[in-house]
Steps between C-alpha positions, in 0.01 A plus 500: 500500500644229694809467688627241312406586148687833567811318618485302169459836261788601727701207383415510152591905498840416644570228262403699164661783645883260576363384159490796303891574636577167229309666195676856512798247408535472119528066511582258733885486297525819659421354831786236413747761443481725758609543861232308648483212773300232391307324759339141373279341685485141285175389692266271323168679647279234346232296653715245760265187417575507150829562498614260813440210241808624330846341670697730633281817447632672785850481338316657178625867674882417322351519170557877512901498578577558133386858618828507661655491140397880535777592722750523179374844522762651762207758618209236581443407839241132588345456799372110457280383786431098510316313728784285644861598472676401099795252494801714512681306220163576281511861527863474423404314187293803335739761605781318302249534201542887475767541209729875582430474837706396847320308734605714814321795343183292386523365875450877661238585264273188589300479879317150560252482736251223623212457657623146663181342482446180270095528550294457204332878497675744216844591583331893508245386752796411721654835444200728634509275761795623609528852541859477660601345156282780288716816749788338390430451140398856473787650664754329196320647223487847362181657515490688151763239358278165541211320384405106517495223319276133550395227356108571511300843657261447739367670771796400717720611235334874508526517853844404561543768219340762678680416857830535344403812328601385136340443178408137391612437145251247451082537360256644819364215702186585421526466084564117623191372351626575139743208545254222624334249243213781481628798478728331233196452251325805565812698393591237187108597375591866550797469237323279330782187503403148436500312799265159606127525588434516838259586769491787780593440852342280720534430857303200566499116370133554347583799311802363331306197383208730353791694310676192416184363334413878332879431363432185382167585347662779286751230389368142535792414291759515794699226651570669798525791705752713704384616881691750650553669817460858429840557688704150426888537521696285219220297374439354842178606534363335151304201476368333185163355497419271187150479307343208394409424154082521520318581219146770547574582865253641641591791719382295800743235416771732417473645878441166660829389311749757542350476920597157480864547305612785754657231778656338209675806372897428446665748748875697370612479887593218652240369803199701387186392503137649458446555847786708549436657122139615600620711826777667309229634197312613802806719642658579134229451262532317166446485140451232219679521164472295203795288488713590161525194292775445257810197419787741470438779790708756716501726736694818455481762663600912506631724760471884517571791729284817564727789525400744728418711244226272377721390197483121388845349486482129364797299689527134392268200365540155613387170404391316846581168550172343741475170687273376727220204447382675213763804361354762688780594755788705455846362511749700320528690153699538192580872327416639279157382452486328122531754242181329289276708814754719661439807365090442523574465873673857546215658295231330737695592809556879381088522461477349846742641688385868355145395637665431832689863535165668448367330783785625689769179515862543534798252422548148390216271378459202270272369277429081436375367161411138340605513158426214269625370210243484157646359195298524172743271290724813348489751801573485854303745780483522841175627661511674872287511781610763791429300815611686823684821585767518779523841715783376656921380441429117387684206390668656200617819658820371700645318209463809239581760770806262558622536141419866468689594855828267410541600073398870539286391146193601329156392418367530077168502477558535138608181533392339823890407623751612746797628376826522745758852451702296275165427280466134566124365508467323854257186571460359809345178653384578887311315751383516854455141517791268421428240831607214573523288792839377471571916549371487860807530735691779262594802653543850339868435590519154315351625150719734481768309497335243294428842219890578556624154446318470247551854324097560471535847605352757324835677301482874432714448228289330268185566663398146536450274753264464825394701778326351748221580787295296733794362657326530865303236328691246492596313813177485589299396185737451249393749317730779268423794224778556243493753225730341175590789271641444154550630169257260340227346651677129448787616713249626758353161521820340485629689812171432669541088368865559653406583817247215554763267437747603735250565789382128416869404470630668821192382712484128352753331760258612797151398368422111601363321234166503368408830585243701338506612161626871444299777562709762285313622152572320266431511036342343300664434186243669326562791691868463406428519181273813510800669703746388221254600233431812674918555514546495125247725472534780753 
């Protein structure tokens, strides 16, 4: 045996073993209970060339300060490690969040660190780089009292795990490929859930047009087609390619055209082009999809958590809101997910998510879905394609996690809504991408005064109003996330619609005319209608 394949069956026998510490524990609510410090470690361990077309990734790390929200509990200690130091009056911010609690005793219960380093690798690259840092992280925490939280596990993930001698409450690195485009449809044909037809994974331009064209020969009736990085972040990694109308193709022709339609494909990210495409299916790999047609189409989606114990706990369901060149990139989400699929969702998610914990995953995942819309004249249905499983916190976890830490509430599966102590079903409207140029200049200090001028706080009293992340974001690029929680989903939207139109309002007098148009998200009015409809009947 090798040198170095003994040092990795070393490192995979330390990790189950700091592993196995998490699964003598009953569930992770036990883990939130307890005396334990929590280090997180919100690095977004993805592959840098995808997600560097995203503004302001590097600021993406603040997207797990709602996990601050967990200090209400007067016996939890966080350790929260960034890669540049967090705007004092932002930190500030969260802790006044935390209902019962005084902010000098939150204060001694929280340790920042940072790594002070604004490169592009992962924020836990930059930590094992620094083994000063590591020492010191290691002599806050509490060796039998600790474990870690991250965005994503990888490799660098296990490792820091294993340096600092505490369990990772996150799936093992090397269960990854369960969460790419192909591991996604090997496991939806294991539990047998609907999801698009597809190909296997290819690595090279010539293999994805011979699958493309075996694709298109099974069903010549397709307008187009989906190709997919096998390890795309937010949709950015999607392209659509579109298929001519050609009656008796020949399989000849059918190769010779899709050759000639791959420069043309219509790229999610901004600046891509084939060239670029063709290296990354060479490092990532990618797959082709038939693209799911249909006038009246969503895409909801389902989160779940694997308790140590293997159990299936189904957390929340979501209908995303997507933008992009062609609605394929995610920008924020509504809860619940409608009730005319919710329910369908949690069932699909249970099946996966116990496939998942007998292949040995632990904690949060989530499941994406196109549902359609069939009407036969009398009765409405919605069919549903699984598309892609996350092994990792994504865009919908702050924004529920925020509502769950600050009400103290409940999830119903039995009925798909949150419900806060007092019984009240919560909705919420969140995004990570309200942007607009007119924001650039605003400091953390300067919205929020503009949210307590303007009384857009979030209120403990009622339970409504917004919390907001992302706001390293915005001096910079303009660029904010807000969570707007209400008791209906119209007064969610109507907070949200609020605070557009002060942030327009208060950043008006400083734009010079004729600038851009806004970048925020913006609805349709059919989708305003759909949310109404979907109001009255909750």
């Amino acid at each position: 045996m090798s040198a170095s394949s003994s040092s990795s069956e070393e490192i995979i026998k330390q990790f189950q073993s700091l592993q196995n510490q998490l699964r003598q524990q009953v569930s992770v609510d036990k883990l939130s209970l307890d005396d334990y410090d929590v280090l997180v470690i919100p690095s977004v361990t993805l592959d840098q060339q995808q997600l560097q077309k995203i503004p302001g990734v590097h600021l993406y790390e603040e997207r797990l300060l709602f996990s601050l929200i967990r200090l209400r509990n007067p016996r939890i200690r966080l350790i929260y490690v960034t890669s540049q130091p967090i705007h004092p009056r932002v930190i500030d911010y969260y802790l006044h969040l935390i209902p019962g609690i005084q902010l000098p005793h939150a204060r001694d219960r929280l340790l920042l660190f940072s790594t002070y380093d604004s490169s592009s690798q992962s924020l836990t690259e930059k930590i094992l780089k620094r083994p000063r840092l590591v020492e010191r992280i290691a002599n806050v925490l509490r060796p039998k009292q600790s474990y870690m939280v991250c965005y994503n596990s990888t490799s660098f993930e296990r490792e820091l795990s294993i340096l600092l001698g505490i369990p990772l409450l996150a799936a093992d690195p090397d269960l990854l490929h369960w969460g790419t485009k192909s591991g996604s449809r090997q496991i939806f044909a294991e539990c047998n859930i609907p999801h698009p037809d597809g190909s296997s994974l290819v690595f090279t331009g010539e293999d994805l047009v011979e699958v493309a064209t075996d694709l298109w020969e099974r069903q010549p009736q397709l307008k187009r087609l989906v190709v997919k990085l096998n390890e795309g972040f937010s949709g950015e990694g999607n392209a659509l390619l579109d298929l001519p109308k050609i009656e008796e193709l020949t399989r000849q022709k059918r190769l010779k055209t899709i050759r000639n339609c791959l420069p043309k494909l219509r790229f999610q990210a901004p600046d891509e082009t084939w060239e670029k495409f063709q290296k990354r299916i060479a490092d990532l790999g990618a797959i082709v999809e038939a693209f799911i047609e249909g006038e009246i189409k969503r895409s909801p989606s389902v989160q779940c958590l694997i308790h140590p114990n293997n159990t299936v706990e189904i957390l929340s369901t979501h209908d995303q809101i997507l933008g992009g060149p062609d609605g394929q990139i995610f920008e924020g989400c509504r809860f619940p997910a409608d009730q005319a699929y919710r329910l369908r969702l949690q069932e699909m998610g249970k099946k996966v998510g116990e496939n998942l914990a007998q292949k040995g995953a632990l904690e949060r995942f989530g499941l994406d879905f196109i549902t359609v819309r069939r009407d036969d004249g009398e009765n409405e249905t919605w069919d549903i394609y699984a598309i892609e499983i996350n092994l990792r916190r994504g865009g919908t976890t702050h924004p529920f996690m925020t509502l769950k830490l600050l009400t103290n509430g409940h999830y119903d599966c039995s009925t798909g809504l949150f419900y806060s102590q007092q019984g009240k079903p919560k909705f919420y409207r969140a995004s990570d991408n309200l942007q607009s140029q007119r924001y650039q200049g605003l400091l953390p200090d300067d919205l929020i005064d503009i949210v307590a001028d303007h009384h857009l706080h979030f209120d403990s009293s009622t339970e409504t109003g917004t919390v907001f992340h992302l706001m390293g974001c915005l001096s910079e690029f303009g660029k904010l996330g807000l969570t707007c929680i209400g008791n209906t989903p119209q007064q969610a939207q109507e907070i949200y619609n609020q605070v557009v139109e002060v942030l327009d309002q208060e950043t008006e007098a400083v734009n010079p005319e004729n600038q851009q148009p806004l970048l925020r998200i913006t609805q349709s009015a059919a989708e305003v209608k759909e949310w109404e409809c979907f109001s009255q009947n909750k």
